[in-house]
OpenMM code with the backbone's topology and positions (N, CA, C; nanometers):
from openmm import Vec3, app, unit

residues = "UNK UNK UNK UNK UNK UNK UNK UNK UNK UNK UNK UNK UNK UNK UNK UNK UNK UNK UNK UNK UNK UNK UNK UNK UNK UNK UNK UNK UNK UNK UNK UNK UNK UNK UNK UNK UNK UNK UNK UNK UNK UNK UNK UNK UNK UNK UNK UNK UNK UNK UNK UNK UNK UNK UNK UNK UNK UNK UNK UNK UNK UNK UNK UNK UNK UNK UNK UNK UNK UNK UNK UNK UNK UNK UNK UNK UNK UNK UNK UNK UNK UNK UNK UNK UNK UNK UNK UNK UNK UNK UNK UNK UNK UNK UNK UNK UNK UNK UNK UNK UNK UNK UNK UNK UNK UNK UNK UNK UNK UNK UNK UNK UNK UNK UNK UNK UNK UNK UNK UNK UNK UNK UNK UNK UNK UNK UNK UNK UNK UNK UNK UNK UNK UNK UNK UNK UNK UNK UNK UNK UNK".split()
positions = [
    Vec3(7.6302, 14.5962, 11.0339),
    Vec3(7.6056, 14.5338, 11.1628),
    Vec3(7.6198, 14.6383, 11.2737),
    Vec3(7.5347, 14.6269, 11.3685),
    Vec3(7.5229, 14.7457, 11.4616),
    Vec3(7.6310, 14.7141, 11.5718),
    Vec3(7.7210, 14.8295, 11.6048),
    Vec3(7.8310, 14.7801, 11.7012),
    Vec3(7.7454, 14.7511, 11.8520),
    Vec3(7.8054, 14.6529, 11.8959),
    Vec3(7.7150, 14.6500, 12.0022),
    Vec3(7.7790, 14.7002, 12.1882),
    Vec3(7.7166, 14.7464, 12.2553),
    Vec3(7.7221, 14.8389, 12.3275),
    Vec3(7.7553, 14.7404, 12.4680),
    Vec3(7.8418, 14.7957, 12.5492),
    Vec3(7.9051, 14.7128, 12.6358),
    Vec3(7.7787, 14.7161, 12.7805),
    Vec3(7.7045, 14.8201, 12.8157),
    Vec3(7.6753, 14.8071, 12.9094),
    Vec3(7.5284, 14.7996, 12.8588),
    Vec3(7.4749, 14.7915, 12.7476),
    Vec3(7.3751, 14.6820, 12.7200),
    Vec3(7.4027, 14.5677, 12.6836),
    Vec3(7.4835, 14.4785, 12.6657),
    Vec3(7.4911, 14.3743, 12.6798),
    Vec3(7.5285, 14.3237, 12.8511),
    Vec3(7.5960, 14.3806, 12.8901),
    Vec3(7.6379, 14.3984, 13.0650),
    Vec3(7.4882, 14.3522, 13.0753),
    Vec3(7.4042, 14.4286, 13.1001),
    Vec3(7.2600, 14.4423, 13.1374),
    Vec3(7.1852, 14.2912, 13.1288),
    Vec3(7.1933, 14.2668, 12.9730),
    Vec3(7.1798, 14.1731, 12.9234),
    Vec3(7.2668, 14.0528, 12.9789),
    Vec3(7.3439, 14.0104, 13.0150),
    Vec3(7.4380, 13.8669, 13.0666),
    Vec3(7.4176, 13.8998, 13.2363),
    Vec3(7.3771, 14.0133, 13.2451),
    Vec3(7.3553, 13.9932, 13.4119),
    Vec3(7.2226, 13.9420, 13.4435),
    Vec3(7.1192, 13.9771, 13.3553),
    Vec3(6.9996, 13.9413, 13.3478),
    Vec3(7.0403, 13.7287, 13.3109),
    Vec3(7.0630, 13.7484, 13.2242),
    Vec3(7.0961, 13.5696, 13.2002),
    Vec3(7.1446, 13.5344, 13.3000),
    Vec3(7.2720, 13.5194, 13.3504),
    Vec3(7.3489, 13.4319, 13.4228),
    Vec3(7.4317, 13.5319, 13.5661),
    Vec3(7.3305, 13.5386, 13.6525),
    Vec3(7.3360, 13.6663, 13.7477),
    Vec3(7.4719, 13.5847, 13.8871),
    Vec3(7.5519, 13.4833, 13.8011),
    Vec3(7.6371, 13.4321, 13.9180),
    Vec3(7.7856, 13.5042, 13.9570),
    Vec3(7.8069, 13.6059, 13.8894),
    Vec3(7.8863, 13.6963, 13.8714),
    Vec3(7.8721, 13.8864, 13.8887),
    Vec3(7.8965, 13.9735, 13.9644),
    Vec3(7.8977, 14.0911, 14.0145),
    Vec3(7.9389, 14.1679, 13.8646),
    Vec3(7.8203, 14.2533, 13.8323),
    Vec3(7.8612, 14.3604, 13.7312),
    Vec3(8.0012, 14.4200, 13.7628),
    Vec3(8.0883, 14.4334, 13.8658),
    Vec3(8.1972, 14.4922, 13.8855),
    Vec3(8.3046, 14.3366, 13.8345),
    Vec3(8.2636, 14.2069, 13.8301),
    Vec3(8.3881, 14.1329, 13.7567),
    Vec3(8.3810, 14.1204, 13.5870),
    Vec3(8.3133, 14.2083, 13.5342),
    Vec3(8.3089, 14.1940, 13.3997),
    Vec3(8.3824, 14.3686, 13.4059),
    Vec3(8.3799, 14.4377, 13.4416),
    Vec3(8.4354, 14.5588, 13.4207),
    Vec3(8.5461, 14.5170, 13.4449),
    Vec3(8.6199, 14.4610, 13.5629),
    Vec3(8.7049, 14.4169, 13.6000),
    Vec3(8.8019, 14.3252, 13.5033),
    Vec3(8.7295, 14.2965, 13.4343),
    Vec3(8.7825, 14.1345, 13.3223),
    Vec3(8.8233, 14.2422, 13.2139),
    Vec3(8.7808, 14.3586, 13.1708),
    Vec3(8.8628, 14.4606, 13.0549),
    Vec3(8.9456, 14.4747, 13.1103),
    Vec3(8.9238, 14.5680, 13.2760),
    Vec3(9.0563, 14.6016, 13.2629),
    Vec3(9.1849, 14.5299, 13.2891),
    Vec3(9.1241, 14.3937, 13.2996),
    Vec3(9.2782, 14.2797, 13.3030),
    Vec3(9.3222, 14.2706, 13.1673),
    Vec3(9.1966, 14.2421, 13.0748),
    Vec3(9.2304, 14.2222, 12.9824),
    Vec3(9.3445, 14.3283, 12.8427),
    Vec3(9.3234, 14.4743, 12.8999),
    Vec3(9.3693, 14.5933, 12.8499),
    Vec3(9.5443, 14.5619, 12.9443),
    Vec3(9.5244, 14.5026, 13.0310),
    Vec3(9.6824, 14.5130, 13.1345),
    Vec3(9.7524, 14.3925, 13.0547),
    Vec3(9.6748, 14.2598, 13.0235),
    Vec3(9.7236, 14.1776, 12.9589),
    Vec3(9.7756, 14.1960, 12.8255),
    Vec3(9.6746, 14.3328, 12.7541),
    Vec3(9.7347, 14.2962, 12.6150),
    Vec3(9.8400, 14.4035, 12.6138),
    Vec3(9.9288, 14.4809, 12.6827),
    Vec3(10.0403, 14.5450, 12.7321),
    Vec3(10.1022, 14.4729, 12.8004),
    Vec3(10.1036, 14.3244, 12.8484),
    Vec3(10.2389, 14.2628, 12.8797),
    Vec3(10.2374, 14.2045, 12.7983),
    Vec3(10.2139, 14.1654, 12.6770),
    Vec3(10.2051, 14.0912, 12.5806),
    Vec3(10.1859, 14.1949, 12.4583),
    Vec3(10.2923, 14.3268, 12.4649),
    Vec3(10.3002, 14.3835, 12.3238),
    Vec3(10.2883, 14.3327, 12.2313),
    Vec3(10.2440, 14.4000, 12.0987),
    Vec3(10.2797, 14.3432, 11.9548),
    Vec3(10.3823, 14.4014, 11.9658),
    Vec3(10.4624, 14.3654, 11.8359),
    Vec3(10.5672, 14.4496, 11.7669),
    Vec3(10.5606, 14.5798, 11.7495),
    Vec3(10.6172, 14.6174, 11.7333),
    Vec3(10.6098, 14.7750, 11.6746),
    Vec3(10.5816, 14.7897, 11.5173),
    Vec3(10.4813, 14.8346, 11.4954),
    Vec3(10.4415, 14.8389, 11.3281),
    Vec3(10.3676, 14.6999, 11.3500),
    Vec3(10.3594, 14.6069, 11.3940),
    Vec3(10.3011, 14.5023, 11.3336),
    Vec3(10.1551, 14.4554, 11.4097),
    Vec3(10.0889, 14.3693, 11.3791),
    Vec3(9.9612, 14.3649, 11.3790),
    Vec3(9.8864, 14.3370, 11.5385),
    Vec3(9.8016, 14.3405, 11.5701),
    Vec3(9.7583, 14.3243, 11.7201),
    Vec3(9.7768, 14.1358, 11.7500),
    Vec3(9.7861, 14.1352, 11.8396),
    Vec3(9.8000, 13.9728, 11.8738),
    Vec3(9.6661, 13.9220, 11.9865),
    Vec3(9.6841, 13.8213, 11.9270),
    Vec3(9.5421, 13.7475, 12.0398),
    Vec3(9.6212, 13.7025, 12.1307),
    Vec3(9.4889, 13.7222, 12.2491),
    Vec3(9.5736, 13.6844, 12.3980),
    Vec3(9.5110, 13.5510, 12.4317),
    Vec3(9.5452, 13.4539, 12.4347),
    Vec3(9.5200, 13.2717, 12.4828),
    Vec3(9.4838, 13.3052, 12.6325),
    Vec3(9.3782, 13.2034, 12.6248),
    Vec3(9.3540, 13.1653, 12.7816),
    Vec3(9.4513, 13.2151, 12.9075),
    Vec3(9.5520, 13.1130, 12.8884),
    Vec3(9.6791, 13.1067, 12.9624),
    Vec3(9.6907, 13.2269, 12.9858),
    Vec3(9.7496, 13.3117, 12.9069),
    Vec3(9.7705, 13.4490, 12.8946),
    Vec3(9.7246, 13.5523, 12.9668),
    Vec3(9.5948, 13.5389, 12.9701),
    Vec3(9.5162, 13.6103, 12.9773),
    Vec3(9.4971, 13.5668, 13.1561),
    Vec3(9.4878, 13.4520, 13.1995),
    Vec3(9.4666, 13.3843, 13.3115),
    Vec3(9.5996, 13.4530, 13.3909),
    Vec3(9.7027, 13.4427, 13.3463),
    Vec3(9.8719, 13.4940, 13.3860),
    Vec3(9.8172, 13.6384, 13.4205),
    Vec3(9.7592, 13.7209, 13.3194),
    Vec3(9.7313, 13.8811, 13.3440),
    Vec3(9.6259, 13.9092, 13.4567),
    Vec3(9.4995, 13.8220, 13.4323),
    Vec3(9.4486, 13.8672, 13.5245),
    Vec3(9.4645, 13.8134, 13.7191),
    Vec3(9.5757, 13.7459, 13.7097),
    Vec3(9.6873, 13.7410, 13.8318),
    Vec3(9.7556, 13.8563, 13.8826),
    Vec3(9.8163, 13.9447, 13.7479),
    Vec3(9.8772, 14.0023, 13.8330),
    Vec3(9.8257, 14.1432, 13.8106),
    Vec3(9.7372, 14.1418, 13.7366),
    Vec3(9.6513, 14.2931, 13.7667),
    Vec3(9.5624, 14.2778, 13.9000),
    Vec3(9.5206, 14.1304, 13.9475),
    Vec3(9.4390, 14.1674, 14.0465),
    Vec3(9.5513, 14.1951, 14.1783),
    Vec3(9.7045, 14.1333, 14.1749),
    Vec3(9.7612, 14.1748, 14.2440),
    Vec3(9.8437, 14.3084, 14.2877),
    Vec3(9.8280, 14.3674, 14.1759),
    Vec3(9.8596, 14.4960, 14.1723),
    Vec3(9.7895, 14.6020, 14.2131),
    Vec3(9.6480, 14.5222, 14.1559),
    Vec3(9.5568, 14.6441, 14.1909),
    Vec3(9.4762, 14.6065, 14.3360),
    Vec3(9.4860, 14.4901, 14.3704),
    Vec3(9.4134, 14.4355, 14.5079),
    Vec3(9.4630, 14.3993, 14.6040),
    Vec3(9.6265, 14.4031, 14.6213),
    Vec3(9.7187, 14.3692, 14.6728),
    Vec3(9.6191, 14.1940, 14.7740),
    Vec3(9.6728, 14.1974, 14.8718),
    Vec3(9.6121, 14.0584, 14.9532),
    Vec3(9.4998, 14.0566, 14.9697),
    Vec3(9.4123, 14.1922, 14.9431),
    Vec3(9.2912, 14.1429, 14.9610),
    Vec3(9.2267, 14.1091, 14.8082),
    Vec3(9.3136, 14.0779, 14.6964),
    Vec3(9.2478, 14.0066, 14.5402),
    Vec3(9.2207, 13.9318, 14.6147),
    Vec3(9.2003, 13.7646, 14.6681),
    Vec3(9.1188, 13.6486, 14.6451),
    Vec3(8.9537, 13.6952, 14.7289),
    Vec3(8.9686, 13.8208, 14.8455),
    Vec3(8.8288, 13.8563, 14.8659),
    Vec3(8.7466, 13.9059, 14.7934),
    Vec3(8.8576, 13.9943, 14.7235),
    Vec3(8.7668, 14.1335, 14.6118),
    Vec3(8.7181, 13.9952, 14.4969),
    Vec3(8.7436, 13.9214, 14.4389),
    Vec3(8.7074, 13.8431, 14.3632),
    Vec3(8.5849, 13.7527, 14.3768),
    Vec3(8.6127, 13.7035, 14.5166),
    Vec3(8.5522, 13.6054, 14.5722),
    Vec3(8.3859, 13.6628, 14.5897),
    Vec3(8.4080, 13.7925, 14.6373),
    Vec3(8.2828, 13.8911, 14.6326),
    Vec3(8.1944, 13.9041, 14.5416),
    Vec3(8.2881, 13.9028, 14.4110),
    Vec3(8.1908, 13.9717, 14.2729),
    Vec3(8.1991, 13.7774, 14.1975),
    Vec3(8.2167, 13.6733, 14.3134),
    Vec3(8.1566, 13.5477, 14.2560),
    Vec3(8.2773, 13.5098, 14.2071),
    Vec3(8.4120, 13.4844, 14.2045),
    Vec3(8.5290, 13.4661, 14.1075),
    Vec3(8.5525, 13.3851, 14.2415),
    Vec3(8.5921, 13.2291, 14.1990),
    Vec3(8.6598, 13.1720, 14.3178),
    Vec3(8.7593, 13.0573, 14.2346),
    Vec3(8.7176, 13.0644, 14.1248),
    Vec3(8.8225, 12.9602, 14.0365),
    Vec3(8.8759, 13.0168, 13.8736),
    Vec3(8.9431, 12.9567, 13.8279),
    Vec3(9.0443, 13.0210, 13.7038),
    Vec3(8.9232, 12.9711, 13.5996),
    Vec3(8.8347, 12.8570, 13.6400),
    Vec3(8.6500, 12.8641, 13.5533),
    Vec3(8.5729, 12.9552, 13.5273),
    Vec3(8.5439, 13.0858, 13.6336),
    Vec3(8.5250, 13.1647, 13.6473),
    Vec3(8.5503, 13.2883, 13.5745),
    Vec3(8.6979, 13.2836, 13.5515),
    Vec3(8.7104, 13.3619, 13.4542),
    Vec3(8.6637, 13.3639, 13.2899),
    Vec3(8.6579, 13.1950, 13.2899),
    Vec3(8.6286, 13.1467, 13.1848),
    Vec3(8.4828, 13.1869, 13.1269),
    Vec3(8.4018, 13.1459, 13.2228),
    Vec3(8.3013, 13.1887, 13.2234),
    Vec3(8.2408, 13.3516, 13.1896),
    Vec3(8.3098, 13.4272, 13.1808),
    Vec3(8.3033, 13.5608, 13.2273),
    Vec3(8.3300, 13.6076, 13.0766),
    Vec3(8.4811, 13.5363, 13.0233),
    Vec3(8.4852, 13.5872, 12.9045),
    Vec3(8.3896, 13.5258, 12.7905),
    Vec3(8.3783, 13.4200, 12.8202),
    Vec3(8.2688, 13.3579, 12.6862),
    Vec3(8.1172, 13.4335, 12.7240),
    Vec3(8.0726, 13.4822, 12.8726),
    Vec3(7.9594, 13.5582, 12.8358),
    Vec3(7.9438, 13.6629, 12.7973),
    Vec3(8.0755, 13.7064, 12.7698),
    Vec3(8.1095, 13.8677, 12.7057),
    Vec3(8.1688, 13.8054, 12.5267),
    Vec3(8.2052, 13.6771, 12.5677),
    Vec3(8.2019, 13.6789, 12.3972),
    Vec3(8.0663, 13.6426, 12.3145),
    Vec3(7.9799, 13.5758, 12.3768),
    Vec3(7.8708, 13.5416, 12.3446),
    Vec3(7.7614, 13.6682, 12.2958),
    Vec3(7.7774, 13.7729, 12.3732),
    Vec3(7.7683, 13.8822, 12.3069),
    Vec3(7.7865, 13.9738, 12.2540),
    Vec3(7.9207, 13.9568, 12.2010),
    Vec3(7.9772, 14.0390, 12.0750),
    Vec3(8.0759, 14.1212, 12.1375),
    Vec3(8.0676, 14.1351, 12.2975),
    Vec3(8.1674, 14.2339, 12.2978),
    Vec3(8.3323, 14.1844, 12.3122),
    Vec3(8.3614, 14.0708, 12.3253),
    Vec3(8.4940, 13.9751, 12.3162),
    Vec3(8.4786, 13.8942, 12.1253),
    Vec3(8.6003, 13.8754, 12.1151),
    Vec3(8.5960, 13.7989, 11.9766),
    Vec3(8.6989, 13.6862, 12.0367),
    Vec3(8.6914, 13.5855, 11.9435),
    Vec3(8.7633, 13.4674, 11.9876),
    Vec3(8.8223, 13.3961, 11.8389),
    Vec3(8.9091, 13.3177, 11.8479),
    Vec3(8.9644, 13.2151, 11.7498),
    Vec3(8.8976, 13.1310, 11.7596),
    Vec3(8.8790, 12.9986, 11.6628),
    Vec3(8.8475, 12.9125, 11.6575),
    Vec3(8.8974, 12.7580, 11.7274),
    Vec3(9.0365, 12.8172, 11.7849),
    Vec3(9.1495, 12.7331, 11.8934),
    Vec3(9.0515, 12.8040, 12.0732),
    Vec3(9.0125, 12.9022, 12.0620),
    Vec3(8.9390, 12.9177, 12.1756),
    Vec3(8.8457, 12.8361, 12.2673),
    Vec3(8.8052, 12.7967, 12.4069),
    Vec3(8.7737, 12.7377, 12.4468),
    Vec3(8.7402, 12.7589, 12.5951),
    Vec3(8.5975, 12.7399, 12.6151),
    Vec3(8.6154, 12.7468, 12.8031),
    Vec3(8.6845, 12.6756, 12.8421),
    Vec3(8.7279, 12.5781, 12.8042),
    Vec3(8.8486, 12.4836, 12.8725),
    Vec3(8.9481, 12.5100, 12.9122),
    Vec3(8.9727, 12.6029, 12.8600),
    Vec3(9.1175, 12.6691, 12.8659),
    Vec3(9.1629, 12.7376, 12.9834),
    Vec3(9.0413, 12.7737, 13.0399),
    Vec3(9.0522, 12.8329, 13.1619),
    Vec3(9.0129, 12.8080, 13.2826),
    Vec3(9.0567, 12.6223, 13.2617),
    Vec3(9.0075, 12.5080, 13.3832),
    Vec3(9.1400, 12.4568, 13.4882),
    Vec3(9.1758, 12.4722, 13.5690),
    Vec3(9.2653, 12.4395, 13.6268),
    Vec3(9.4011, 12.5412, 13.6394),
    Vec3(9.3352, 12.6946, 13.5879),
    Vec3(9.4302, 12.7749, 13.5597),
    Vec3(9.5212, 12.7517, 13.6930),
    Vec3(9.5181, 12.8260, 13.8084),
    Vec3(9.5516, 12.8188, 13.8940),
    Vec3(9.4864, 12.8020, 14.0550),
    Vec3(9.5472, 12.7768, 14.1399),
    Vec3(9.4640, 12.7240, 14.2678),
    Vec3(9.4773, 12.9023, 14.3372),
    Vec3(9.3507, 12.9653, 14.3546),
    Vec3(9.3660, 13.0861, 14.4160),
    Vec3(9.4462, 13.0936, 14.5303),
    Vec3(9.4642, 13.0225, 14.6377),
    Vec3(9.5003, 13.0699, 14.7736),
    Vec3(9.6714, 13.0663, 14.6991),
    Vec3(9.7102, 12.9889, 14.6337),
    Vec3(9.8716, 12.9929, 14.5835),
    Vec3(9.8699, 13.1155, 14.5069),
    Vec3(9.7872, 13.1633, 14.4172),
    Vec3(9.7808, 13.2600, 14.3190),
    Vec3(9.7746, 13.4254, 14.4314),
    Vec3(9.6807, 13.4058, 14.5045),
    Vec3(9.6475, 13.5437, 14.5726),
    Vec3(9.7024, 13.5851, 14.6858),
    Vec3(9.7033, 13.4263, 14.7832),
    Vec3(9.7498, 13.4852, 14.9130),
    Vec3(9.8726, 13.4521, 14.9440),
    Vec3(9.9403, 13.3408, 14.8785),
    Vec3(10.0738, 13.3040, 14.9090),
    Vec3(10.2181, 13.4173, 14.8807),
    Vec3(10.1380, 13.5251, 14.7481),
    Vec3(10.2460, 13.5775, 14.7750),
    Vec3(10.2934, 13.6849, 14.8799),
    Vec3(10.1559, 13.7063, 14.9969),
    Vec3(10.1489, 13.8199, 15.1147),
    Vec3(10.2370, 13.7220, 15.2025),
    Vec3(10.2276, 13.5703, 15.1876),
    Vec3(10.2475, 13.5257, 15.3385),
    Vec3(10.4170, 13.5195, 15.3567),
    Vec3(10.4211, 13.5231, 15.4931),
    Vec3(10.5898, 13.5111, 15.5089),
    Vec3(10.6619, 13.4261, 15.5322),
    Vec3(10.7857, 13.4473, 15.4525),
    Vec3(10.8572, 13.3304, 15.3989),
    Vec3(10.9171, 13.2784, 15.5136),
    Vec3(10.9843, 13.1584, 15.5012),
    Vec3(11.0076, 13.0477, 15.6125),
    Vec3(11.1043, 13.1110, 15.6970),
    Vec3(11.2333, 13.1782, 15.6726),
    Vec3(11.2824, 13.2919, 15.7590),
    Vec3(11.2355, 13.3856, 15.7999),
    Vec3(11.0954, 13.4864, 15.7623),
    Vec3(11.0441, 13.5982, 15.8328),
    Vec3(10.9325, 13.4706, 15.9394),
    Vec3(10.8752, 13.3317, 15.8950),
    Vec3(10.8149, 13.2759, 16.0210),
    Vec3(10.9244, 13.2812, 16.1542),
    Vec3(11.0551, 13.2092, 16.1084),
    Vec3(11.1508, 13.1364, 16.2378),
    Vec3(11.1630, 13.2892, 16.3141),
    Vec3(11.2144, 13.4047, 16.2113),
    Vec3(11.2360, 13.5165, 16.3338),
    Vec3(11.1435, 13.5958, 16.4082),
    Vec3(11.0134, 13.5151, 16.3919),
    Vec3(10.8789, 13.6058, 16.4410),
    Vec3(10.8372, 13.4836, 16.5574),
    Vec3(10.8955, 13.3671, 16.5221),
    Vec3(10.8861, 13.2354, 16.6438),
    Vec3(10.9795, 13.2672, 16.7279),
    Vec3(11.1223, 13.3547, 16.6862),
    Vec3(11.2084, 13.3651, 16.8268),
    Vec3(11.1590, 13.4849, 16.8564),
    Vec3(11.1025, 13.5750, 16.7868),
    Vec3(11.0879, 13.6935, 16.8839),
    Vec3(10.9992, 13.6548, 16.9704),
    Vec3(10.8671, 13.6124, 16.9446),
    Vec3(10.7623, 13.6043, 17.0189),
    Vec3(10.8045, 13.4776, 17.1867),
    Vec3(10.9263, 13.4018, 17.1064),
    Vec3(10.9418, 13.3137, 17.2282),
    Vec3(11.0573, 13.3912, 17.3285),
    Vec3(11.1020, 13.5219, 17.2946),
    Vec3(11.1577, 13.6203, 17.3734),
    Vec3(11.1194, 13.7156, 17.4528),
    Vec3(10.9859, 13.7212, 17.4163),
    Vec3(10.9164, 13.8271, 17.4972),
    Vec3(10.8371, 13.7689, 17.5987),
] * unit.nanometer
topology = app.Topology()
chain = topology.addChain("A")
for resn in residues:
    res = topology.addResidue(resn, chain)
    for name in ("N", "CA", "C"):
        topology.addAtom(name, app.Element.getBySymbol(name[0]), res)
């Protein structure tokens, strides 16, 4: 079987289903490479599959790491506005060979992951003591 090649199939799923930015499928490895390093195997022992969930958890906090407050724009840009989205993204990369999946696998899985503005921007905003001391400063000046 011929291994099949990531940025001809890229080519190929952008041509199909063009609702997604060639930069969120590049983007979706490298969550997925950050995910499967918070989620070591053992040492000596065999590679582990990463679940929806999992994987939904990783690509949270790789986009926050790597996008700090502006992840829900950088996303929103390359078409990513729901935890569906992601879903979407990996089954069109599994659909062509370059993702593998279990048989417990499912776009479903990645329905209701999380509500972005809680996921992306809530953790920039300031907490209920940095609001009150930015309400007395401003009512001091």
């Amino acid at each position: 079987m011929k291994k099949v090649n990531f940025n001809e199939a890229l080519a190929q799923i952008l041509k199909d289903d063009p609702r997604y930015d060639e930069q969120a499928y590049i983007f979706l490895r490298e969550a997925l490479d950050f995910t499967i390093k918070l989620f070591a195997k053992p040492i000596g022992g065999p590679g582990r599959h990463v679940s929806g969930s999992e994987l939904l958890d990783g690509i949270r906090q790789y986009s926050l790491q790597e996008y700090g407050a502006m992840a829900k724009t950088v996303l929103n840009r390359w078409g990513i506005h729901t935890t569906e989205d992601f879903g979407n993204l990996v089954f069109n990369l599994v659909d062509k060979g370059i993702l593998g999946k279990t048989e417990q696998d499912r776009r479903e899985d990645f329905m209701g992951g999380y509500d972005f503005d809680d996921a992306f921007r809530q953790p920039f905003r300031p907490g209920k003591k940095a609001r009150i001391a930015a309400q007395k400063k401003d009512g001091e000046g």
